[in-house]
N, C-alpha and C positions, 0 to 999 in steps of 0.2 A: 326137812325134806329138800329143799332148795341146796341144801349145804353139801348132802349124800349127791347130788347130782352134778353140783360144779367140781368136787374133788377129784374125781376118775379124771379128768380132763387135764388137771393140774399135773398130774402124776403119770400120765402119759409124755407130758411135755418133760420132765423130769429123766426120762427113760435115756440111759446113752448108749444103752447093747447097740453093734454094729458101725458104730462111728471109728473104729482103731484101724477096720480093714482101708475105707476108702483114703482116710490118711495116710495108713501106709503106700499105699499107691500112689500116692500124690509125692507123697515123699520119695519114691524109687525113682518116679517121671524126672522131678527136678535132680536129682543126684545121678542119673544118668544122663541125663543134659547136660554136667559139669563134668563125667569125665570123661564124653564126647568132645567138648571144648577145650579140659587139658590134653586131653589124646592131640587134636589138630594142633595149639599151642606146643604139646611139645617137639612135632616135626617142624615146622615155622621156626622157633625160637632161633636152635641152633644155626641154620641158614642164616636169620637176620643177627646174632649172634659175629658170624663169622666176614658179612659183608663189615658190619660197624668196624670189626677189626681193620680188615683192608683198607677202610676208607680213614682210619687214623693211621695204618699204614703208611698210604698213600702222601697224608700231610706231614707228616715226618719225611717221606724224601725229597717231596716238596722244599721243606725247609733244609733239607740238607743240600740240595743245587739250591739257596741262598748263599749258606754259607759258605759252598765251593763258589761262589761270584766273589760274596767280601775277600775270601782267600784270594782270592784271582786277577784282585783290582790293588791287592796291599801287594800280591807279591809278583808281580807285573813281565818282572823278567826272570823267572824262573823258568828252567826249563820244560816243568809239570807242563807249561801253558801252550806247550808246542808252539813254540816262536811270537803266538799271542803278545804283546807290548801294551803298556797305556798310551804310545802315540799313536796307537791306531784309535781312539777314544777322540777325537778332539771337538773344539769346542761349538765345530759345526754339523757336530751329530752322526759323522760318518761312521756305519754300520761295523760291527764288531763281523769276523770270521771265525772257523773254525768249531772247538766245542761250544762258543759258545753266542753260536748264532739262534739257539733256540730249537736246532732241527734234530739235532745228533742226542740219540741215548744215551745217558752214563749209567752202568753197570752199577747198581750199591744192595745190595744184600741180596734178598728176593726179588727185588724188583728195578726200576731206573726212574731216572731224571732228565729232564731235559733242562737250560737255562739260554736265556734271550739276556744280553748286559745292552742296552739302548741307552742314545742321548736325543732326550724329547726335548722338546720345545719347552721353558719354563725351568726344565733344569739347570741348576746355574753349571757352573765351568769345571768344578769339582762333584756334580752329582750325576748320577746316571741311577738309570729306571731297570729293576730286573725282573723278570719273569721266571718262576722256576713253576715246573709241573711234575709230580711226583704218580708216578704208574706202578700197579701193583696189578697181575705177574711182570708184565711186560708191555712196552708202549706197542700198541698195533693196533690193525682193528677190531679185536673184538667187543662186542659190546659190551661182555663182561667184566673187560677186565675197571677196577676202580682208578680215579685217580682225582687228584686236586691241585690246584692251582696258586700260589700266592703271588702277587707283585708288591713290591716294596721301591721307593726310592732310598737310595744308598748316599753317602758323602763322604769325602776324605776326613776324618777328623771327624770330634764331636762341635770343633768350629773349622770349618774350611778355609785353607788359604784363599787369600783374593787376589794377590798375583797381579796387580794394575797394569794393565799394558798401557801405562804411559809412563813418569816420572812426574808431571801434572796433569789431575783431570779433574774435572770441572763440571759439574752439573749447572750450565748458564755461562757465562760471560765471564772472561778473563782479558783485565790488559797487563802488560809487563811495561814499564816504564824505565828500566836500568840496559844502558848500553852495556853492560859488564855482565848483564845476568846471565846464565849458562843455563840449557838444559838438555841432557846427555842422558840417553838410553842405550848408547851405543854397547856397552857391557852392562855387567853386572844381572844379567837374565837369571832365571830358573835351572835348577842342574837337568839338564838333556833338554829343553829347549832356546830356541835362540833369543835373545833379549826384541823387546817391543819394537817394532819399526817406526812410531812414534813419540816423540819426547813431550808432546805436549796432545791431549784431546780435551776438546769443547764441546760445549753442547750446542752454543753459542758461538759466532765468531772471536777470534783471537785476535784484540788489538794490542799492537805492538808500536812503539817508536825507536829511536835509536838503532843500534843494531845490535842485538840481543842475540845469545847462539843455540840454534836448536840441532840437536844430530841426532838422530836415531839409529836403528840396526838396519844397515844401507841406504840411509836416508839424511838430509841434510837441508836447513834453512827450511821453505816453504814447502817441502817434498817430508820434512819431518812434524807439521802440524796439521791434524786431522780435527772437521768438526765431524762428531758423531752425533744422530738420532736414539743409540741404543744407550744410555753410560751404565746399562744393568751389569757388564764385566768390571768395575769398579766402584759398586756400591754394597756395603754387607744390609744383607737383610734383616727385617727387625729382631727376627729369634734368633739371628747371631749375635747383634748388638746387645739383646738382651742377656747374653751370657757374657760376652765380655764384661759386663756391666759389673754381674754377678762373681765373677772372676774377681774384681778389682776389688770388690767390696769384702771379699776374701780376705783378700793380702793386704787389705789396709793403704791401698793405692784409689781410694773413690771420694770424690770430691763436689760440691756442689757449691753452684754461684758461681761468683769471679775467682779466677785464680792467677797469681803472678808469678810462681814459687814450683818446682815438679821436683821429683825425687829422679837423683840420675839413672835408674833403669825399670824396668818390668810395665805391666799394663796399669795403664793408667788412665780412667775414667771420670770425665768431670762432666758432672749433669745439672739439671736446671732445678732449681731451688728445690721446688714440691716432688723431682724427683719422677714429673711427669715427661716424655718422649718430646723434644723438639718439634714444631714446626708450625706457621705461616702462622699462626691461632696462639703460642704462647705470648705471653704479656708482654710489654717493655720490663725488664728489671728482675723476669724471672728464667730469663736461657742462662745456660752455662756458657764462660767466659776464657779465655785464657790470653793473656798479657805478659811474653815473656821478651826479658831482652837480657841485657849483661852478656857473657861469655860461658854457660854452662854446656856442661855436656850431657844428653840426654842418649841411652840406648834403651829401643822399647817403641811399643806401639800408646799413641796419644789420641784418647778419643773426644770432642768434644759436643757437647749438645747444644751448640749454639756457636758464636765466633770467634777467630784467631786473629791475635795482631802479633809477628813478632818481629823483634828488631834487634840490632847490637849485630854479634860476634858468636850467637848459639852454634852448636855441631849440632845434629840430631841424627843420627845411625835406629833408623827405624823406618815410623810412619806418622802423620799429622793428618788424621779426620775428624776433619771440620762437616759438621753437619748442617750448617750454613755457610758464609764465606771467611776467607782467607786475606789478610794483609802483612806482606813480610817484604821489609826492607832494613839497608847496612848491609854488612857481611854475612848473610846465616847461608850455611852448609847443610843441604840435605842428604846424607846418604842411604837414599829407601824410595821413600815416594812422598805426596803432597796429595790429596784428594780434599775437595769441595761441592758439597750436597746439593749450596745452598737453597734450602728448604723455604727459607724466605723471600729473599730476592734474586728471583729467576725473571725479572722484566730484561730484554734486552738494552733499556735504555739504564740500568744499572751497570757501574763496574762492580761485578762481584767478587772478583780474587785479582786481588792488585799486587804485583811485584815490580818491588826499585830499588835501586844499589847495586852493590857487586852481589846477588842473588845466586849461589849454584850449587843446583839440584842432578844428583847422581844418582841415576837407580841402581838399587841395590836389591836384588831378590830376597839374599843371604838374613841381608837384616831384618826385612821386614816379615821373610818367617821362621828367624832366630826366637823364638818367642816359644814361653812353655804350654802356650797352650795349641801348637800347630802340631797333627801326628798325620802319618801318613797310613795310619791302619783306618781302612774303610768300616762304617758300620752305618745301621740303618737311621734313618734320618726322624726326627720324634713327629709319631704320627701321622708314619709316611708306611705303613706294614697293612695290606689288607688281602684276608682271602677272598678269592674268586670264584664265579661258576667258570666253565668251559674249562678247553683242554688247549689253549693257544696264548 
């Protein structure tokens, strides 16, 4: 009895007649909801479609007034640049004219560029800051139209000349102790500008006895020795030294420890023991060293990570950096330059770079960027490339 009466209950719940309709409808709701959504999606797309285009547009001509700058900066006296010159660039940051003050549109495909070539503060002598903005249709104001932005620092070379504007320079203290010693700027300058008005810069005063000859480019005796507070235009920076290094190590010119002995020409790099960068914290017994005297001739750039003594009768048709100090006495001939870092002893109660004998030092532009790794084609500086917001 009980069993007749719970059954019908069972079997109504069992019943699925009419459950197909309300799903189908359920089912139209949603599937007409999606292609109300690709309906809106597909007016949208194409729009956002076509700005992405512009706006990689846009960086592409961005990058292309880049590299009308590199062109611009390699090839300086061309006539493309409408009278534009690299003396107008110089190393006190005076503002570039014409195209490429950053104001004026350059035409390039569908759309233009503008470029800004600046010398900012922190750039060294050979690098300048550029600005390129790429506009798609055209640069105005509308708000529509795209565009982007990139600024890059640029440099001559992938190592930049250093170009010393002295013949000695000296980070600290210099005495010269040789009546005979010579030091002459007065030629041997950079091709199109004029050689250093200084034959000798300190960071430190310049003690001298006897009467030693200093002459610069229209300059002479105490009118030719400058103390300077800045010696940044005669010191390479570490990620250039760093490649010289790598250079060396190349060609089979990289040396560590003391050295007595150079090979007569190319780059040559001598480092501190472990190979670690000079300065005021390496140990006694692990700077790199160099001790040359006899009569060789050396043509080439000589770098060292720690101290120089030289003596005798050497020629040297290059450059001698010393990344601490300098001692050279006898007959040595420099024709190039002399620089000293010293990383260690910068007390002014040290002599740091001592010269005595018949010492004489000739700047030489020629030589000191006769070397295979100086090029005059501009390119971007490593990790110096970044896009930007705005349109300036």
């Amino acid at each position: 009895m009980l069993t007749q009466r719970i059954r019908p209950g069972f079997e109504r719940l069992d019943n699925q007649r009419g459950v197909a309709l309300p799903m189908a409808m359920m089912m139209l709701v949603v599937l007409t909801s999606l292609m109300v959504a690709f309906a809106v999606l597909g007016k949208t797309e194409p729009s956002i479609a076509a700005n992405q285009l512009r706006t990689a547009q846009a960086l592409r001509l961005a990058d292309s007034g880049l590299q009308r700058a590199l062109w611009a900066l390699t090839n300086s006296t061309d006539p493309a640049n409408q009278g534009w010159t690299l003396t107008d660039m110089q190393h006190n940051g005076q503002p570039v004219a014409g195209l490429y003050d950053g104001t004026q549109p350059i035409a390039f495909g569908n759309g233009a560029f503008t470029v800004k070539i600046t010398w900012e503060p922190g750039n060294g002598t050979y690098e300048r800051t550029v600005t390129a903005v790429g506009w798609l249709p055209s640069k105005d104001a509308n708000a529509m139209n795209s565009h982007r932005k990139i600024q890059a620092v640029v440099q001559m070379g992938q190592i930049t000349p250093l170009d010393p504007p002295c013949v000695l320079c000296v980070v600290g203290e210099a005495q010269v102790n040789g009546s005979a010693a010579a030091f002459n700027t007065a030629t041997g300058g950079c091709t199109g500008t004029n050689p250093p008005t200084y034959a000798v810069q300190t960071v430190q005063a310049l003690a001298y006895n006897a009467h030693p000859t200093f002459l610069g480019y229209g300059t002479s005796g105490t009118a030719a020795i400058h103390q300077t507070s800045d010696p940044s235009q005669f010191k390479y920076p570490p990620a250039i030294l760093q490649k010289i290094k790598q250079m060396a190590q190349a060609n089979g010119t990289y040396y560590q420890g003391r050295v007595s002995s150079l090979p007569t020409s190319g780059i040559i790099y001598i480092d501190t023991t472990d190979g670690t960068p000079f300065s005021d914290s390496t140990p006694p017994g692990h700077e790199g060293s160099l001790d040359l005297s006899g009569n060789p001739v050396i043509n080439g750039i000589v770098i060292v990570n720690g101290s120089v003594n030289i003596s005798g009768t050497p020629v040297i048709n290059g450059m001698i950096y010393s990344l601490n100090d300098l001692s050279v006495s006898g007959n040595v001939v420099v024709n190039g330059a002399m620089i000293s870092e010293n990383r260690r002893d910068t007390s002014s109660t040290n002599v740091d770079t001592d010269f005595s004998g018949n010492v004489t030092l000739n700047y030489n532009c020629n030589n000191i960027r006769g070397l295979p790794f100086v090029s005059t084609n501009w390119v971007v500086k490593d990790g110096a490339y970044l896009e930007q917001e705005g349109a300036n």
